[in-house]
VOGU-3710 file (C-alpha; in Angstrom, 3 decimals, decimal comma):
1> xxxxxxxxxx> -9,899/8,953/-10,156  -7,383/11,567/-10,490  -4,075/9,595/-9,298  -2,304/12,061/-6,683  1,287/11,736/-6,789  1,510/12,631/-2,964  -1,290/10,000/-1,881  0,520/7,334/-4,310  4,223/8,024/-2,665  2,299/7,725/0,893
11> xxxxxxxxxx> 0,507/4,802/0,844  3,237/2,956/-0,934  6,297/4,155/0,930  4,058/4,050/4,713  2,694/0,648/3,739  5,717/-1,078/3,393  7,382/0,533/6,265  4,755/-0,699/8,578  4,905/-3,469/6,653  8,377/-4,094/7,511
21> xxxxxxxxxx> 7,685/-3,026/11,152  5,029/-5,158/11,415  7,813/-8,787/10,429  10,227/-7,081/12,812  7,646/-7,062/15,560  6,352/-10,650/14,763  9,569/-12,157/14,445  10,270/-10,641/17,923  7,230/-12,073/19,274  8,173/-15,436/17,718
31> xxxxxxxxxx> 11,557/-15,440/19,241  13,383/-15,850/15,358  14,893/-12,112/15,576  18,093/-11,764/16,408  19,642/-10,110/19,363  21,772/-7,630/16,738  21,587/-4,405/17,711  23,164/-3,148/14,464  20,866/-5,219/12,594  17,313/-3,633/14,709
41> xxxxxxxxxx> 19,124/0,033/14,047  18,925/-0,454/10,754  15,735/-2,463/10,282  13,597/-0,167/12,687  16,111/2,990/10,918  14,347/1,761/7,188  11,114/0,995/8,535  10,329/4,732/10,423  12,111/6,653/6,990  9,205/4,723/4,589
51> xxxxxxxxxx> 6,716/5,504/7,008  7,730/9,346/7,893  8,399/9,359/4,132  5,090/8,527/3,707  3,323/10,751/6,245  5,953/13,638/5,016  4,603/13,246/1,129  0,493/12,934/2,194  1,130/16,263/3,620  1,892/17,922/0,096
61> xxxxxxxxxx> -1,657/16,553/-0,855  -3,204/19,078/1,921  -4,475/22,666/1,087  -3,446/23,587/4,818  -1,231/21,715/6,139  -1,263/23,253/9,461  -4,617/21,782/9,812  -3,893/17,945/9,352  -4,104/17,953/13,080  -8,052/18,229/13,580
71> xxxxxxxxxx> -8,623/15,065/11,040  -7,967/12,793/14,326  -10,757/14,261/16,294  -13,337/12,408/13,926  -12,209/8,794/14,400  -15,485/7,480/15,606  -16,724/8,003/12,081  -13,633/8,326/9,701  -11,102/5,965/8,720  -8,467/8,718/7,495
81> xxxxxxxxxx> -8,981/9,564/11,608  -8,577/6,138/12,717  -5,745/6,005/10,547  -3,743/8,723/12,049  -4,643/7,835/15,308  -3,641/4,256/15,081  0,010/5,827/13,250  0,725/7,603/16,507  -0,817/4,837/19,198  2,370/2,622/17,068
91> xxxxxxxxxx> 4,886/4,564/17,698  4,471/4,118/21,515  4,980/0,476/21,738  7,668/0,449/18,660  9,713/2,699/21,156  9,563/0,316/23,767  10,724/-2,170/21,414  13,305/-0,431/19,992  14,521/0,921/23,312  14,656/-2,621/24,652
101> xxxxxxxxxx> 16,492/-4,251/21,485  18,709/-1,243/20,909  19,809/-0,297/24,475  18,862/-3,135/26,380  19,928/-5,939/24,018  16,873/-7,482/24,424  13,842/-8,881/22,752  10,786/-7,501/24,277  8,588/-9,832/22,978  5,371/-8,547/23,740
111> xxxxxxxxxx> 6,449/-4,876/23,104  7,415/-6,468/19,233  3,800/-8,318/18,775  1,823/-4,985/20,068  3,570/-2,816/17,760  3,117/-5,454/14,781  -0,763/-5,406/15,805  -0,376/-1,498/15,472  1,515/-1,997/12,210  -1,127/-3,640/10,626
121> xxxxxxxxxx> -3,852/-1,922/12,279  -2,663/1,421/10,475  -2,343/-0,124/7,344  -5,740/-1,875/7,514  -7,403/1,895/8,150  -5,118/3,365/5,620  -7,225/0,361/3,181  -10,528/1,096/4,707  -10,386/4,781/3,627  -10,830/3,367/-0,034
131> xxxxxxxxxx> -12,590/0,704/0,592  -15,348/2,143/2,753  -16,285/4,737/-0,298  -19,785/2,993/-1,714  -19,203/5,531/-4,972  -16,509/3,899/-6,249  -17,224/0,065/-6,985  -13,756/-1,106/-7,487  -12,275/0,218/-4,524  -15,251/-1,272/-1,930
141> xxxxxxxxxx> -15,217/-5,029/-2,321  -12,957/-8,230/-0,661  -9,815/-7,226/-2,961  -8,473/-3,865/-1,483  -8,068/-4,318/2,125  -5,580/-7,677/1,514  -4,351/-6,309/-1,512  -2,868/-3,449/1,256  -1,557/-5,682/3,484  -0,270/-7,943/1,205
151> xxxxxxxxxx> 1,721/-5,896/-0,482  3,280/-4,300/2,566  4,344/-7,396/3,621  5,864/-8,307/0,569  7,979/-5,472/-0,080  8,555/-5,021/3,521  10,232/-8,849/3,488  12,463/-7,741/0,638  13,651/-4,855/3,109  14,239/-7,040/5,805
161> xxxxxxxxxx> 15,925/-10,061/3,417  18,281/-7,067/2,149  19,170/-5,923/6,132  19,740/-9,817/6,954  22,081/-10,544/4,314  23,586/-7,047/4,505  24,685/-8,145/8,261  24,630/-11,846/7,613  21,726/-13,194/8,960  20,324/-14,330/5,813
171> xxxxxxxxxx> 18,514/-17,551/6,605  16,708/-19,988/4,122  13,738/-19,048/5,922  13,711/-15,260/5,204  14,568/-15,671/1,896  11,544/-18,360/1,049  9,225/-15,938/3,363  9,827/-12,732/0,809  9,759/-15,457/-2,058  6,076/-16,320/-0,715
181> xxxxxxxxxx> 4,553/-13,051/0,573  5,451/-10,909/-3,111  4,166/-13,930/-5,035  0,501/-14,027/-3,093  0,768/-10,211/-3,172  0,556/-10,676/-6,983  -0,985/-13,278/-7,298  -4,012/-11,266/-5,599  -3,426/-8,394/-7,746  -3,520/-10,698/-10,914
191> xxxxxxxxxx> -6,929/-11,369/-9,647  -8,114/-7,931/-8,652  -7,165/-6,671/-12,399  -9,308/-10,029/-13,914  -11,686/-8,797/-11,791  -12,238/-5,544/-12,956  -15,087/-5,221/-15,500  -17,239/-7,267/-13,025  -16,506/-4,396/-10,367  -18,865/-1,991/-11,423
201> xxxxxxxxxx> -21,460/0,544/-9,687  -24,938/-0,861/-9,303  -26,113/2,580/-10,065  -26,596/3,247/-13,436  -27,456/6,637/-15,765  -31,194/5,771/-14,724  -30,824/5,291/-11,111  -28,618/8,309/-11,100  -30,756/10,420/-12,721  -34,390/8,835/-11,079
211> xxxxxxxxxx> -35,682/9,054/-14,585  -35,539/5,183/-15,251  -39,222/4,902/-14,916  -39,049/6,887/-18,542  -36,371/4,585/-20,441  -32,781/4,721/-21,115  -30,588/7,812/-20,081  -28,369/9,440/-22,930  -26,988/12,911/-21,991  -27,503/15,023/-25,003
221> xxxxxxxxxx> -24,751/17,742/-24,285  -22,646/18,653/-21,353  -24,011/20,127/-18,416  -20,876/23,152/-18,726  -18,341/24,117/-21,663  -15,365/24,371/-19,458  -13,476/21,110/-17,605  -14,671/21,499/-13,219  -13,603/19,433/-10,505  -15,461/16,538/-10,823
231> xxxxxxxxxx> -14,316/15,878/-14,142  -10,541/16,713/-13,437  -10,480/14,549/-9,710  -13,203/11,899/-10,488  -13,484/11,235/-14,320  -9,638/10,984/-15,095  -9,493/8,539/-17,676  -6,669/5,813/-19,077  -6,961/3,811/-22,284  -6,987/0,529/-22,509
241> xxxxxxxxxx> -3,419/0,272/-24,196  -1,497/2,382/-21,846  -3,225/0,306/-19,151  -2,021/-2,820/-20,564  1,859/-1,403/-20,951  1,839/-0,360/-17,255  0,344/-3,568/-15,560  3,185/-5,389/-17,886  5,684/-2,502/-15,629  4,015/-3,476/-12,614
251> xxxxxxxxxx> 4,566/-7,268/-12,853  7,968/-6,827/-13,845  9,001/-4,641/-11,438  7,015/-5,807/-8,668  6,858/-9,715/-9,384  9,644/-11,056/-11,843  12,723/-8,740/-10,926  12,567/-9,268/-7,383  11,595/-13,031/-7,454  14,919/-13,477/-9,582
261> xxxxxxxxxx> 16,791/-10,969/-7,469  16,212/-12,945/-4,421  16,516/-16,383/-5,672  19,536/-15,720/-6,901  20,595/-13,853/-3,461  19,428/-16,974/-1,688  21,977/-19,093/-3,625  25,226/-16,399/-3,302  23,869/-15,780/1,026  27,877/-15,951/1,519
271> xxxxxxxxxx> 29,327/-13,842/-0,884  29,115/-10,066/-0,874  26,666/-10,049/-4,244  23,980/-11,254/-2,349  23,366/-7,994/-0,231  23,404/-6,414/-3,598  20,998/-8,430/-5,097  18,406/-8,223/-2,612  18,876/-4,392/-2,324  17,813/-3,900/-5,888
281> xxxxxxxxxx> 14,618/-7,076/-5,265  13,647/-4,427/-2,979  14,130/-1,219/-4,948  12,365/-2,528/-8,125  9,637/-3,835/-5,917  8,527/-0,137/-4,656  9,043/0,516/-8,033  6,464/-1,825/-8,966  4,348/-0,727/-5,954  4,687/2,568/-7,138
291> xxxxxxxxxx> 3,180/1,969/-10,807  0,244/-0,435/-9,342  -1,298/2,047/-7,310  -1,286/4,599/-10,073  -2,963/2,365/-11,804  -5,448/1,440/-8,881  -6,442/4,968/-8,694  -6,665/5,923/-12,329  -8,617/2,903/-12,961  -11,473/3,350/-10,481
301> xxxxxxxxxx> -15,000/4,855/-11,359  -17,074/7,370/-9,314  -20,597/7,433/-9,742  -20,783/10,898/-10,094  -19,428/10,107/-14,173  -22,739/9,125/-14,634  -23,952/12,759/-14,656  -21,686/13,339/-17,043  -22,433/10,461/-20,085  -21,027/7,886/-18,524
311> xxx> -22,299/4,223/-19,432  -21,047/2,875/-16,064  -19,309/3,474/-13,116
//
């Protein structure tokens, strides 16, 4: 599939904000945030810029923008619908939360575990959009939908590590929860990547075509001289090599940098390099975000290649 810059920026940069939002609200509903005012400014400050960075940059993607609005009028069939309506239902109970932590000084507990069930909700429906699609065989199967969350979490645990050592509330505990989050993250996406030449389309040239009954399916020329749609948006193609190079990028700047970054931020908590540190643990991880789901789009298949010569999809 054709990778989108604007659909890449938004489901990395939402998907760690509400992935942020959703630890904030946890933690609240846990009773481990702290009462710091400063510190929820800044941590619910970060969290709403990724997401309305996100929903900003999804926008570009749209012929008419003006017209975004009708998508949430189909949510009792459509998970891009569900999705936007489950983005504004969030932003409800996170201003209740932020109102009572910010003004208040308090910790509205349930106010922080609603809006981290709204958190993940949106980010589960943001997943489902890809996952639901039965044409393309290696986004529908058990790996996308954690692979979402997961990595939300993860980078969104390197955002809030950076705010707690930034204000000093860097605990051991935040520290070895970013540390454990980004490494299953990975670890999933390590497996997802294995994974890939057993996630193919059960439909084949034959199927495709109905002319199995016949024997094999070869196309013999193209069906049109000049490049269309379909081949531009669903047959976009990456070798093997450059493939290779970038999941190398990905681990490096999603995986390795940050898991030294904060280690070594966990060891300096008290002096000023560890805010430092964990800022660029979290930079290099959307970095690494960034590059993986370029690569998760420009890997997958749609059927519709078979038309086109196509051994598999």
């Amino acid at each position: 599939m054709h990778p989108a810059a604007s659909i890449i920026f938004f489901t990395v940069f939402s998907g760690v904000g509400y992935g942020l939002l959703f630890l904030l609200g946890l933690f609240a509903a846990l009773g481990v945030l702290p009462d710091d005012s400063a510190l929820g400014g800044a941590g619910l400050g970060l969290a709403l810029l990724l997401i309305v960075t996100g929903l900003f940059s999804s926008t570009l993607h749209l012929g008419h923008p003006e017209r975004a609005w009708r998508a949430l009028s189909q949510w009792r069939s459509s998970w891009l619908s569900r999705e936007g309506v489950a983005a504004l239902l969030t932003f409800l109970p996170t201003l209740v939360f932020a109102y009572g932590w910010l003004v208040e000084g308090e910790i509205w507990r349930v106010a922080g575990l609603i809006t981290a069930l709204g958190a993940a909700a949106t980010v589960g429906c943001t997943a489902m959009i890809y996952a639901c699609l039965k044409t393309v065989a290696r986004w529908r199967n058990g790996f996308t939908l954690p692979l979402y969350l997961l990595h939300g979490l993860g980078a969104g645990a390197l955002g809030y590590a950076f705010l707690a050592s930034l204000w000093g509330r860097g605990s051991d505990w935040v520290f070895i929860l970013a540390l454990v989050l980004l490494t299953a993250a990975w670890a999933l996406q390590a497996l997802y990547w294995r994974s890939l030449p057993q996630l193919t389309s059960k439909a084949t040239p034959e199927s495709a075509t109905g002319l199995g009954a016949i024997g094999k399916v070869r196309l013999l020329e193209a069906p049109h001289s000049g490049e269309n749609y379909l081949l531009k948006e669903m047959a976009f193609a990456i070798g093997r090599k450059h493939a290779r190079k970038l999941k190398r990028l990905a681990f490096l700047f999603g995986l390795a940098l940050p898991l030294a970054a904060t280690a070594l931020a966990a060891q300096l908590a008290e002096s000023w390099i560890g805010a430092p540190l964990q800022l660029l643990a979290f930079v290099s991880a959307l970095l690494g975000l960034l590059v993986q789901r370029w690569l998760f789009f420009a890997e997958a298949r749609h059927t519709v290649t078979l038309y086109y010569g196509a051994a598999e999809a």
